[in-house]
DOGU-941901 format. One line per field, with one value per atom (N, C-alpha, C): residue in three letters; atom name; y, x negated, z. Coordinates in nm, 3 decimals, decimal comma. Each point is the difference from the previous one (the first is absolute). Layout:
resn	[ALA ...]
name	[CA ...]
Y	[Y ...]
X	[X ...]
Z	[Z ...]
***
This chain:
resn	[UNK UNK UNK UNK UNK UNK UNK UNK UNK UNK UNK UNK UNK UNK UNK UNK UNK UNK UNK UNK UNK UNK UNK UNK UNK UNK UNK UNK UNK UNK UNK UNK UNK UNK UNK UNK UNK UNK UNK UNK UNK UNK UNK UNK UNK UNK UNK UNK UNK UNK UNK UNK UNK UNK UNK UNK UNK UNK UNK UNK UNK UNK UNK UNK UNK UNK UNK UNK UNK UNK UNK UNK UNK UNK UNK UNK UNK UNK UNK UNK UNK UNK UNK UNK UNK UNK UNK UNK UNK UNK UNK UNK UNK UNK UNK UNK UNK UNK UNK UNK UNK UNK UNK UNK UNK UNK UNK UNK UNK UNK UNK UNK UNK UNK UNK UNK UNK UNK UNK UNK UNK UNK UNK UNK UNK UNK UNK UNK UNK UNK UNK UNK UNK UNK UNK UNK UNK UNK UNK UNK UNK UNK UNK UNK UNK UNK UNK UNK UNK UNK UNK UNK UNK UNK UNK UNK UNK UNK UNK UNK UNK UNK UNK UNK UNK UNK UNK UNK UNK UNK UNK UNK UNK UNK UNK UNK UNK UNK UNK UNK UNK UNK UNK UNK UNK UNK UNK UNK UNK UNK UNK UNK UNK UNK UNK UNK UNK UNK UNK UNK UNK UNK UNK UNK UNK UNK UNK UNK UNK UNK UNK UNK UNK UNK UNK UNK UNK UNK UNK UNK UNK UNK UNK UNK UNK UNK UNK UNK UNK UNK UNK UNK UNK UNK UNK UNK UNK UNK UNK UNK UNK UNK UNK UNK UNK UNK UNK UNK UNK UNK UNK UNK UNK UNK UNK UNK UNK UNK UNK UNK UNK UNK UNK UNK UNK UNK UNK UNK UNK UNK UNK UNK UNK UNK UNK UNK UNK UNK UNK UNK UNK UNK UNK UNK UNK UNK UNK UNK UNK UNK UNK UNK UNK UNK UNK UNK UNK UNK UNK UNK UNK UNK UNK UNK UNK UNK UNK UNK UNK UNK UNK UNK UNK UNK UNK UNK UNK UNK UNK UNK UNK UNK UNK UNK UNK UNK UNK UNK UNK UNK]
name	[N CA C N CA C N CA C N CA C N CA C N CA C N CA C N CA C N CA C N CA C N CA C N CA C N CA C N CA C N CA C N CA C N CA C N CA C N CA C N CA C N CA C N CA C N CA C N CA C N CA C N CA C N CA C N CA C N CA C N CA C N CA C N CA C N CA C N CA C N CA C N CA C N CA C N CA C N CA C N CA C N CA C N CA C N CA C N CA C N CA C N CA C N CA C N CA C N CA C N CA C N CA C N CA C N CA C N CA C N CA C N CA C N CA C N CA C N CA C N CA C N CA C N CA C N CA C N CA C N CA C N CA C N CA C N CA C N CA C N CA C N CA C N CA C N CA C N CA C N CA C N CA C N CA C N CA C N CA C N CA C N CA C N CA C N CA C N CA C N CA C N CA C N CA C N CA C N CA C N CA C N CA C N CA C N CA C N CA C N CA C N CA C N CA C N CA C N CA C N CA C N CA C N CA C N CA C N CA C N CA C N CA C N CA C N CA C N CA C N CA C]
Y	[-0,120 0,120 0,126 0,009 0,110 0,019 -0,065 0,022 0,068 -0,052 0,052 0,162 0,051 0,131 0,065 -0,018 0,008 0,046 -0,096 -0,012 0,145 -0,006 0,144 0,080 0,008 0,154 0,051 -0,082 -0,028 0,061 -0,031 0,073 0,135 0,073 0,079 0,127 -0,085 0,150 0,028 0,117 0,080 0,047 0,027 0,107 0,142 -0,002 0,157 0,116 -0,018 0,105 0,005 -0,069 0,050 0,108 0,029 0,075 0,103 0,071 0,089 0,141 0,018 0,095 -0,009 -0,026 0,020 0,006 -0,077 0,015 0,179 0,063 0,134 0,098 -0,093 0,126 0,037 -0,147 0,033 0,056 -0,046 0,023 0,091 0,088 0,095 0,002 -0,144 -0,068 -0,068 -0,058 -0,137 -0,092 -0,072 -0,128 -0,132 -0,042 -0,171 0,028 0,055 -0,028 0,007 0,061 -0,001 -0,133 0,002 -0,137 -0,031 -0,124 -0,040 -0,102 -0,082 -0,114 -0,040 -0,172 -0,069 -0,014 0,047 -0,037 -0,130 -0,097 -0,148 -0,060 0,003 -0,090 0,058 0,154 0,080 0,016 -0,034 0,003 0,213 -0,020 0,179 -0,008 0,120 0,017 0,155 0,010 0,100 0,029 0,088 -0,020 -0,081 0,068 -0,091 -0,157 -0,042 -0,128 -0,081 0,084 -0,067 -0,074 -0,097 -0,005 0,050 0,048 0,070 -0,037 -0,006 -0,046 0,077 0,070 0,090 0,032 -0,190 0,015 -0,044 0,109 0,000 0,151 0,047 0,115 0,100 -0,076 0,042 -0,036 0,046 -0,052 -0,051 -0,139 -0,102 -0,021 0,033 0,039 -0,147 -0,104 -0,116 -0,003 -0,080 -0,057 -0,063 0,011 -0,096 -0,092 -0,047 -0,131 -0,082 0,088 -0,056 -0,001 0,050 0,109 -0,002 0,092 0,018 0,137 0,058 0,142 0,091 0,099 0,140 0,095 0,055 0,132 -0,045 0,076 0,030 0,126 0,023 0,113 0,011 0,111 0,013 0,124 0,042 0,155 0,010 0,079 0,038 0,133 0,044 0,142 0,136 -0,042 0,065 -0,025 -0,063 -0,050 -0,131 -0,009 -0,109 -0,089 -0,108 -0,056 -0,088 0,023 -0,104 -0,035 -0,188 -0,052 -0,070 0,044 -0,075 -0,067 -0,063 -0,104 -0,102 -0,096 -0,096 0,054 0,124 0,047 0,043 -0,036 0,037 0,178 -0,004 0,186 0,022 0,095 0,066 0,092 -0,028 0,115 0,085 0,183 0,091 0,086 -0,011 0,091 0,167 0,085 0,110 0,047 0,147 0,051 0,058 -0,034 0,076 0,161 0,049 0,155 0,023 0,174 -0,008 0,134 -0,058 0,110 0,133 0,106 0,145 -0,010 0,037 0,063 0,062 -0,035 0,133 0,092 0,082 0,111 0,027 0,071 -0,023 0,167 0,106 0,084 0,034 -0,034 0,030 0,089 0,050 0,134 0,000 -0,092 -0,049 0,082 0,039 0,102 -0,103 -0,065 -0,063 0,019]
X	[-0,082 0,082 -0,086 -0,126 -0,056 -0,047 -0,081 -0,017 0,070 0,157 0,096 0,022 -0,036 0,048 -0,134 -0,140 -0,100 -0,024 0,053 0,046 0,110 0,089 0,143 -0,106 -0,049 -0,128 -0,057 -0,057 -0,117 0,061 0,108 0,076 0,058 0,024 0,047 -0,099 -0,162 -0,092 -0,044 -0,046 -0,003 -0,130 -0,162 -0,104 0,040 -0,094 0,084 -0,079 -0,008 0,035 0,180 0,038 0,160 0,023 -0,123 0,032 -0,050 -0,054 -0,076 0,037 0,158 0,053 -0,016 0,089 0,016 -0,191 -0,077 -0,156 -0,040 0,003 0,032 0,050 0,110 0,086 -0,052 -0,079 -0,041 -0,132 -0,088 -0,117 -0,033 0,095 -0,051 -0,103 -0,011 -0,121 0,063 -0,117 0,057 -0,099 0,092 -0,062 -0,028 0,079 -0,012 -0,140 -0,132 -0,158 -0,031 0,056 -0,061 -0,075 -0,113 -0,086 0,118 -0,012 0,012 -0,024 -0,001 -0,088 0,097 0,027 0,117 -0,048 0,046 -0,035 -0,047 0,120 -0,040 -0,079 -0,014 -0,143 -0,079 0,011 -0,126 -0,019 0,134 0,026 -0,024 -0,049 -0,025 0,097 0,043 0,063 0,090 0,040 0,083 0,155 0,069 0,117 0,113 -0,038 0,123 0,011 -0,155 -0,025 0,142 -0,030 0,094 0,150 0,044 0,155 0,083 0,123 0,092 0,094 0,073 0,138 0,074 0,144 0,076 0,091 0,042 0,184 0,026 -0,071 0,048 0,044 0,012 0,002 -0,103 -0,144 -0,104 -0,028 -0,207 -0,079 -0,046 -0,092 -0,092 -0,110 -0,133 -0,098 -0,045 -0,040 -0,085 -0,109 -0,120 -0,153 0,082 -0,084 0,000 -0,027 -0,123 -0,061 0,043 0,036 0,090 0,109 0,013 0,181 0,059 -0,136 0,056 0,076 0,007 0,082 -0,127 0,009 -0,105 0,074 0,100 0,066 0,167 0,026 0,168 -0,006 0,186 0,025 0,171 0,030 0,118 0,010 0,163 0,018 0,145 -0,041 0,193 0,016 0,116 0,044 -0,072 -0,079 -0,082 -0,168 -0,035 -0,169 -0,018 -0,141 -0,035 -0,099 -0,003 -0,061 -0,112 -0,114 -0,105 -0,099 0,038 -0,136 -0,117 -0,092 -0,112 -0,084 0,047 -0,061 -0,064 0,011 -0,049 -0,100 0,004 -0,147 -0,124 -0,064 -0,141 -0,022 0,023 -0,014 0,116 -0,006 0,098 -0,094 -0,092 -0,070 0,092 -0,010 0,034 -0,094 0,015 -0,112 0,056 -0,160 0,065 -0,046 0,091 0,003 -0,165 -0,003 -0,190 0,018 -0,043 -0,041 -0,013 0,092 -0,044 -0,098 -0,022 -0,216 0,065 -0,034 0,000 -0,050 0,019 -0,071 -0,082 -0,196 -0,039 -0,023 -0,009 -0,004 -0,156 0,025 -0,152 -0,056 0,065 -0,070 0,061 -0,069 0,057 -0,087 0,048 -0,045 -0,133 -0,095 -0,138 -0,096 0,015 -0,076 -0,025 0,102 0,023 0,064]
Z	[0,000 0,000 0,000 0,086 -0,017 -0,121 -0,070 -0,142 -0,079 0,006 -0,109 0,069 0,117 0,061 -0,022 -0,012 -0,040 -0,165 -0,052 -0,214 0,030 0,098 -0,042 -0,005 0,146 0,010 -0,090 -0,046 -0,111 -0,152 -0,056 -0,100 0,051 0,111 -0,017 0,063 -0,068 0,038 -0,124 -0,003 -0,106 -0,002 -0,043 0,072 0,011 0,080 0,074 -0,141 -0,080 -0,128 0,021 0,037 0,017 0,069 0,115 0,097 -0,030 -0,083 -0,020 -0,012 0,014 0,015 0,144 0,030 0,153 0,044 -0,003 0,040 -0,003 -0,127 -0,057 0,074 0,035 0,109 0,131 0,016 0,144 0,026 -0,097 0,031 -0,140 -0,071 -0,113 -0,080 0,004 -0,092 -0,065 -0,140 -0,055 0,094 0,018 0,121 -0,011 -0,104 -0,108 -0,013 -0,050 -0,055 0,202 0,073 0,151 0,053 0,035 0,011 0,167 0,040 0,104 0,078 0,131 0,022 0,142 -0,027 0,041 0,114 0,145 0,162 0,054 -0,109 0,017 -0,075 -0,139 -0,081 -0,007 0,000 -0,089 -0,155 -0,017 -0,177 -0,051 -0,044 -0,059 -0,148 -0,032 -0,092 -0,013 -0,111 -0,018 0,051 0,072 0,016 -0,060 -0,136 -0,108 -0,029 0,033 0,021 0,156 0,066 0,102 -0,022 0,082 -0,044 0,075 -0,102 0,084 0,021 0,089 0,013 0,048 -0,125 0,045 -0,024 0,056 0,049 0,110 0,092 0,186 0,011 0,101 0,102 -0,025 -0,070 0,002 -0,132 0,023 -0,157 0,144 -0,059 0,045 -0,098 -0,001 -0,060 0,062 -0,114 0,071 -0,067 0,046 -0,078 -0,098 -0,124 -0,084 0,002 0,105 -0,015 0,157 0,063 0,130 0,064 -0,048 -0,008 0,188 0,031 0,101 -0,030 0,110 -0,023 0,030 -0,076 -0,002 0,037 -0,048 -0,008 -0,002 0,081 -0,004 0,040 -0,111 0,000 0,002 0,069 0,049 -0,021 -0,078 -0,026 0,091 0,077 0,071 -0,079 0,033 -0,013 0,001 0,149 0,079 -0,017 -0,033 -0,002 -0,090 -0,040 -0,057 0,061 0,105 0,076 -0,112 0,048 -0,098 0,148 -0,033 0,102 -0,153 0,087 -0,118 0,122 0,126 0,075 -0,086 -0,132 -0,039 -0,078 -0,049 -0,081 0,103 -0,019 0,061 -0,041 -0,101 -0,057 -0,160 -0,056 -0,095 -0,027 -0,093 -0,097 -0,037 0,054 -0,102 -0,046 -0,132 -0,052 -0,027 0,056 -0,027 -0,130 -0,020 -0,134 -0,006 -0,151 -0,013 -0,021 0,097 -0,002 -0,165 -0,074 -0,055 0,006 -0,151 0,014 -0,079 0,035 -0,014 -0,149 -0,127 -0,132 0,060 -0,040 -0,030 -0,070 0,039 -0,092 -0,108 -0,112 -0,062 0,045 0,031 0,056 0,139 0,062 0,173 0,000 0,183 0,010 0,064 0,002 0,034 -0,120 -0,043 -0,140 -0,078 -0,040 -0,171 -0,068]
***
């Protein structure tokens, strides 16, 4: 019996590229290329790599290669609750500074 409730699970995840709106919303990044690394194996990988499952209450962000749980996420009315207890970390990268034009005669006597 567990198997066959294991096989339902199993069809009704999606990788969390599904989630990538909502990811967006929260963290005003694109977040699917975000490196990340599983609490329980040590599997490294990209967000979008993860599986998602999201037909509960919530999103359930699992390892790919263990499918434990990494990330859940919960939106009320009022707030958007995110635990990332199963990730070890959530790479965000920041934006690259940008560089000033220079100028070909500045005011240095050129």
């Amino acid at each position: 019996m567990e198997n066959s409730i294991q096989d339902i699970n199993r069809e009704l995840m999606l990788d969390a590229n599904a989630t990538a709106g909502l990811l967006y919303e929260i963290f005003g990044l694109e977040m699917t290329a975000a490196p990340t690394e599983c609490a329980n194996c040590g599997n490294e990988g990209e967000i979008g790599t993860l599986l998602a499952f999201t037909h509960g209450p919530g999103i359930v962000l699992r390892c790919s290669t263990c499918e434990q749980v990494m990330i859940r996420i919960v939106q009320t009315p009022e707030a958007i609750y995110l635990d990332a207890r199963g990730a070890v970390y959530l790479r965000l990268a920041l934006p690259k500074p940008k560089s000033e034009p220079m100028m070909e005669n500045d005011s240095l006597g050129g």
